[in-house]
C-alpha positions as CSV (number, residue, x, y, z in Angstrom):
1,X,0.0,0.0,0.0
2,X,1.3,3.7,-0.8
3,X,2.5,5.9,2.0
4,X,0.0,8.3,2.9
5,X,1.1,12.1,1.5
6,X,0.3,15.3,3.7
7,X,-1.2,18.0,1.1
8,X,-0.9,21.5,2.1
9,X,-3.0,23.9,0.9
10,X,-0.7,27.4,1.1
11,X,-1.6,29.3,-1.9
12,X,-3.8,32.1,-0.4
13,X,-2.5,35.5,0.7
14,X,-4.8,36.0,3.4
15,X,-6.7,39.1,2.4
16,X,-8.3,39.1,5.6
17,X,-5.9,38.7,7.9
18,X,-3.8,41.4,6.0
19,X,-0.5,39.4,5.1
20,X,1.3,36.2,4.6
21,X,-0.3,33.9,7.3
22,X,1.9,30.7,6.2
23,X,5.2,32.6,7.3
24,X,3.7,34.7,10.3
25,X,5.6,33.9,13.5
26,X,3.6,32.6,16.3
27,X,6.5,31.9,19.1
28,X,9.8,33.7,20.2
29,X,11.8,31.4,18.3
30,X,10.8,32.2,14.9
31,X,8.2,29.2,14.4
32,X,5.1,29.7,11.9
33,X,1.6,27.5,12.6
34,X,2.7,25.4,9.5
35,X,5.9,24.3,11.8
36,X,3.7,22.8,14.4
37,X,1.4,21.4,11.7
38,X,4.3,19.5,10.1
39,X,5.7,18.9,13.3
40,X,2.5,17.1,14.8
41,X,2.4,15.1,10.9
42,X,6.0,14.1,11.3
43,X,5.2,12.6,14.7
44,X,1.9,11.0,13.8
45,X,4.1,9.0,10.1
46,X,4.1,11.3,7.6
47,X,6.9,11.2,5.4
48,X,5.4,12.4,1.8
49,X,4.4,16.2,1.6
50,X,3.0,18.2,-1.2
51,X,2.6,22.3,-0.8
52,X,0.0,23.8,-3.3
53,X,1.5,27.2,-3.4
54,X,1.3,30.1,-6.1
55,X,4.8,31.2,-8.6
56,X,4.1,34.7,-7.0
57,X,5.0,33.3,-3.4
58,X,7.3,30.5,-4.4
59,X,10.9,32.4,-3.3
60,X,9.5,33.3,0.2
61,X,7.9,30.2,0.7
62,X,10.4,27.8,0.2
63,X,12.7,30.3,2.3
64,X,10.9,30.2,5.0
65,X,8.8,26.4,5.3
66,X,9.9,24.6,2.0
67,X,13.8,24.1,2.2
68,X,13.8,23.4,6.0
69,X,11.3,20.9,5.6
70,X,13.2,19.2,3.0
71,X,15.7,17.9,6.3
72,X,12.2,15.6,7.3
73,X,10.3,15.4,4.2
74,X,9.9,13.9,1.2
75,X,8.7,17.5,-1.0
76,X,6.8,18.3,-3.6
77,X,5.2,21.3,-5.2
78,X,2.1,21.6,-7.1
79,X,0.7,25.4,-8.6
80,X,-2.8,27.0,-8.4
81,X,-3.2,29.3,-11.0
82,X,-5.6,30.6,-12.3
83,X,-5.1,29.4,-15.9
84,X,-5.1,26.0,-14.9
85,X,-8.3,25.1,-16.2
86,X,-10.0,22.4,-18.2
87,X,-8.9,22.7,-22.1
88,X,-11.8,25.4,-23.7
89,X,-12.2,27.6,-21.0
90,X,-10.1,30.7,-20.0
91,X,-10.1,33.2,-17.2
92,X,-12.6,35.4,-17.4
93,X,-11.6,39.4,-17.7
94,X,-10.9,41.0,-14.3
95,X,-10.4,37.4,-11.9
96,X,-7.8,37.8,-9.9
97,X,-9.7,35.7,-7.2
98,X,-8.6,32.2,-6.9
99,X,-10.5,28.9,-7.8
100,X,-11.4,27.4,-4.3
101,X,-9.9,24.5,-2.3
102,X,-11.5,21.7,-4.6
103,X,-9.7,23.8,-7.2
104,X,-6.2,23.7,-4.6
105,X,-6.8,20.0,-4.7
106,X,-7.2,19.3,-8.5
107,X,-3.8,20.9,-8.8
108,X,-2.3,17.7,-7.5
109,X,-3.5,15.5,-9.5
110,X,-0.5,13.7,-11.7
111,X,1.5,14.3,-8.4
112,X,-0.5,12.3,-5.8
113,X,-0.5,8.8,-6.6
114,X,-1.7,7.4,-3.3
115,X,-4.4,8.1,0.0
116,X,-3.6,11.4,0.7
117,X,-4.9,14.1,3.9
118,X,-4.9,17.4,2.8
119,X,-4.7,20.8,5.8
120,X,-4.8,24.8,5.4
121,X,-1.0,26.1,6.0
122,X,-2.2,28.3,8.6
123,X,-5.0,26.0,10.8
124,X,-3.2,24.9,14.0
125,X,-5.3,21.3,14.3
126,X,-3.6,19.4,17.0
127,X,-1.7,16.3,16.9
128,X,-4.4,14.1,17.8
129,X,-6.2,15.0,14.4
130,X,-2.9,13.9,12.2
131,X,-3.1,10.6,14.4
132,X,-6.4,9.5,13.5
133,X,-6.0,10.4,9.7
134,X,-2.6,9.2,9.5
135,X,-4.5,5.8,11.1
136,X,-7.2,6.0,8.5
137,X,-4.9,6.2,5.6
138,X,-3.2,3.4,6.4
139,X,-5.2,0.9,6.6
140,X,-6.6,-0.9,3.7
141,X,-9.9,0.6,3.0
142,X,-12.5,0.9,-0.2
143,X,-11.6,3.4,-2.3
144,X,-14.6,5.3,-2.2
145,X,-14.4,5.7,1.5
146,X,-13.2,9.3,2.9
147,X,-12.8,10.3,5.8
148,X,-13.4,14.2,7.9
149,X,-11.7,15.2,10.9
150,X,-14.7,16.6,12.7
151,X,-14.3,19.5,15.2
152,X,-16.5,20.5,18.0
153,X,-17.8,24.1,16.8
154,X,-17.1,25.7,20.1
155,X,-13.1,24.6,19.4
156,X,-13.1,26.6,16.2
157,X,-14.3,30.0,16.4
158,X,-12.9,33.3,17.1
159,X,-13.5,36.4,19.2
160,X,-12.6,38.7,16.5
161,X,-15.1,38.5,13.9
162,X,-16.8,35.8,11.8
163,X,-15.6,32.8,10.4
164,X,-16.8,30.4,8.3
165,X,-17.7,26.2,8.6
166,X,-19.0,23.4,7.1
167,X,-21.5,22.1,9.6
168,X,-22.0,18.7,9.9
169,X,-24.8,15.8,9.6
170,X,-23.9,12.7,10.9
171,X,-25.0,9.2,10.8
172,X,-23.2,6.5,12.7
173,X,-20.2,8.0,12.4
174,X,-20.5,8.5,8.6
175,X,-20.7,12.3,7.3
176,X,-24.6,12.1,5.7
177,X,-24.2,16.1,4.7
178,X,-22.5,19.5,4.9
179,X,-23.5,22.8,5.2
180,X,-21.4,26.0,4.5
181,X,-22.2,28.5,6.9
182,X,-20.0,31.1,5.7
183,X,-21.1,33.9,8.9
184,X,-21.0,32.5,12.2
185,X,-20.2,34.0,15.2
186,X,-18.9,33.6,18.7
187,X,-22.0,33.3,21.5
188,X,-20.2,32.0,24.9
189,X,-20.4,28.6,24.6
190,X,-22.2,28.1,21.8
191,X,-22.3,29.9,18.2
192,X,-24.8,31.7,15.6
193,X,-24.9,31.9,12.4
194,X,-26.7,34.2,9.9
195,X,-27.3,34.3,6.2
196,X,-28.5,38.2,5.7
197,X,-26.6,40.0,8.6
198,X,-29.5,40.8,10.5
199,X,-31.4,37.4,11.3
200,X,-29.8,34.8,13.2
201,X,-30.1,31.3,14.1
202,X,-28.1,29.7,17.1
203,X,-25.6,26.4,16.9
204,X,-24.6,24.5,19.4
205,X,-20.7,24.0,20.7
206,X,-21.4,20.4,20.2
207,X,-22.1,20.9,16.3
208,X,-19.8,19.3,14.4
209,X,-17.9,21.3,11.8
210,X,-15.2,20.7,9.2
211,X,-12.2,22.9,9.3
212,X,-10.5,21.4,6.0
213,X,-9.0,18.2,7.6
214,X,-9.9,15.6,5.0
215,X,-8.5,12.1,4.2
216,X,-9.1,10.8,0.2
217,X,-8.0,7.8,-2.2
218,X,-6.8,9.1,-5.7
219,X,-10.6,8.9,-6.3
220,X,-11.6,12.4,-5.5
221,X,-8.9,13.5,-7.5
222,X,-10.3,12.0,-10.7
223,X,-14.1,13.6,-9.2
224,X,-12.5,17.0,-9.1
225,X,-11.5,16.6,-12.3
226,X,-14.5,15.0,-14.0
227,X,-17.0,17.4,-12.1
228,X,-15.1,20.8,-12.5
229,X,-16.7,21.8,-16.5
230,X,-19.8,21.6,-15.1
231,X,-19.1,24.1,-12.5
232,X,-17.5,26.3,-14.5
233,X,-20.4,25.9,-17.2
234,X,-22.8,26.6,-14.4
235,X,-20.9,29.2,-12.1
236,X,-19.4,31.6,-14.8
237,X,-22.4,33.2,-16.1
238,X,-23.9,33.6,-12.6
239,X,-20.3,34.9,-11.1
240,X,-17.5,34.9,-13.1
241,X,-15.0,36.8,-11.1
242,X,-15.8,35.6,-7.8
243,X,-17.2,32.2,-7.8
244,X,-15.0,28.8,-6.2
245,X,-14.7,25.0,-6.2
246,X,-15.0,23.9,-2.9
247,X,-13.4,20.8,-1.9
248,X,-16.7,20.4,0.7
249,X,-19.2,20.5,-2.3
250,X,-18.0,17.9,-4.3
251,X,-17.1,15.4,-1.1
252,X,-21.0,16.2,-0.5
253,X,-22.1,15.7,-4.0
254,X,-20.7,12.2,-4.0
255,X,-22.3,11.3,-0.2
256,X,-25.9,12.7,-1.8
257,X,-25.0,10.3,-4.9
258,X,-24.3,7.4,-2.9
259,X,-21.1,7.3,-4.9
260,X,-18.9,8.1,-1.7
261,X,-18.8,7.8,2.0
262,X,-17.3,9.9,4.7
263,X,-16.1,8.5,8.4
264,X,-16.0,11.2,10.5
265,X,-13.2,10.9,12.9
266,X,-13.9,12.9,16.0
267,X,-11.4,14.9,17.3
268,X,-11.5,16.8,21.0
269,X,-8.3,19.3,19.7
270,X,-8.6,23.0,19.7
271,X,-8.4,24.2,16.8
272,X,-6.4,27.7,16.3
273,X,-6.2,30.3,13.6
274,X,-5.6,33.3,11.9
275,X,-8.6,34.5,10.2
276,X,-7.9,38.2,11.8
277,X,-4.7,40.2,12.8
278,X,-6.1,40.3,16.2
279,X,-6.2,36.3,16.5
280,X,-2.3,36.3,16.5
281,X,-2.0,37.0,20.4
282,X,-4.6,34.4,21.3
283,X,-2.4,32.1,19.0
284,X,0.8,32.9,20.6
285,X,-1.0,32.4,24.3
286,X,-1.8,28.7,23.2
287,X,1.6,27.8,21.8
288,X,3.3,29.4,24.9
289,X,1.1,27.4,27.3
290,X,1.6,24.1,25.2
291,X,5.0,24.4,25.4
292,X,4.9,25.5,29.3
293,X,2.6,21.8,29.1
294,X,5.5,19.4,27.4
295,X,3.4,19.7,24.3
296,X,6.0,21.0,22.3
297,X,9.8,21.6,22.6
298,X,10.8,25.0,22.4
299,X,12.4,24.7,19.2
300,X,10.8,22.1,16.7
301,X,12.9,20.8,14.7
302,X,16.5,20.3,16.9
């Protein structure tokens, strides 16, 4: 059986956040989230890793994350750009925007030959989550069976604004659908979410989300590629600047199909990001008090 691979997804900029997330320090000694991502993967078997970056960041990145990790990794590199598209179609006029994750994904198709996880570069997830899909990968399983590292809700939000989440049906264990909520909010405990601004409905901490922590087979690289002409034919007349693939979508089209399934393997980690500037102290405060814990050395990779 193939090694599992570790696909990052680093091509975004981080509009919102106002900067380079995937190189932003989040410790005194000069370590980025991605370090303690690819720490955690390193210590849970990962050997294989692919980054999907952009040409327009490939000198920094690899400066800063790629070379290093060259010492403990097997690396590769795929591109997202935005003329990477299906023979007949072109970028419309005026996109700069990119594609979407299921678009990220795509991208490594040719250089993924095996069951594969794929991560954001700057989502902190927790080592526990790169055990269980580490696990999951390596055992011998259908090919048409994923699998979702599922997050409790209350684990994944921020105080500094709104973020967005697939929210979860599930069924035994087994993802049955998946909901983009793309504004919810902070309430205590608990969450809301609303769809016009004004009106909203609650969530509990106990929902279920996905925070971009899947586990494939080659299959849903040969569904991303299959399924992406019919979203372009549909979503370019309707958007054409701004529209996206998302990975989520086309994982859910198959469960709806019967085509696919999804084991949802739950995970009690924190998760921790940088959606906002202002989430980069509360970042900091968790690394420092993980380390304080034994979690994590003070320097990574010594």
């Amino acid at each position: 059986m193939a090694e599992p691979t570790l696909v990052i997804m680093a091509a975004g900029m981080g509009s919102r956040f106002g900067g380079l997330k995937q190189i932003t320090s989040v410790d005194d000694q000069g370590h980025a989230i991605i370090d303690f991502s690819l720490f955690d993967a390193r210590r849970a078997g990962f050997k294989k890793i692919v980054f999907i970056i952009k040409h327009e960041i490939e000198d920094s990145f690899k400066a800063a994350i790629g070379a290093r990790m060259e010492n403990f990794f097997d690396v590769q590199y795929v591109y997202q750009q935005l003329d990477r598209l299906p023979e007949g179609y072109s970028v419309p006029d005026g996109r700069e925007k990119p594609w979407g994750t299921g678009h990220a994904v795509l991208c490594c198709r040719g250089t993924v030959t095996g069951p594969f996880a794929v991560i954001n570069a700057d989502d902190f997830y927790g080592c526990g989550a790169y055990e269980a899909i580490y696990s999951f990968l390596s055992a011998d399983r259908p090919d048409s069976e994923y699998a979702m590292v599922g997050y409790k809700l209350r684990n994944t939000v921020t105080e500094n604004g709104h973020v967005a989440r697939g929210v979860c049906e599930i069924e035994n264990g087994f993802l049955r659908d998946i909901t983009e909520r793309t504004h919810i909010e902070k309430r205590g405990s608990d969450a809301a979410y609303t769809e016009d601004g004004e009106h909203f409905t609650p969530l509990s901490g106990d929902t279920t989300v996905s925070m971009n922590f899947w586990g494939f087979s080659t299959k849903m690289l040969d569904e991303l590629n299959a399924r992406f002409p019919a979203f372009l034919d549909r979503s370019l007349p309707e958007n054409p600047l701004k529209c996206e693939y998302f990975l989520p979508f086309v994982a859910n089209e198959q469960l709806q199909e019967g085509s696919a399934s999804v084991r949802v393997l739950d995970c009690n980690e924190t998760w921790y990001g940088m959606t906002y500037r202002a989430d980069l102290d509360s970042v900091r405060a968790a690394i420092a008090a993980m380390k304080d814990a034994g979690v994590y050395p003070v320097r990574l990779w010594d």
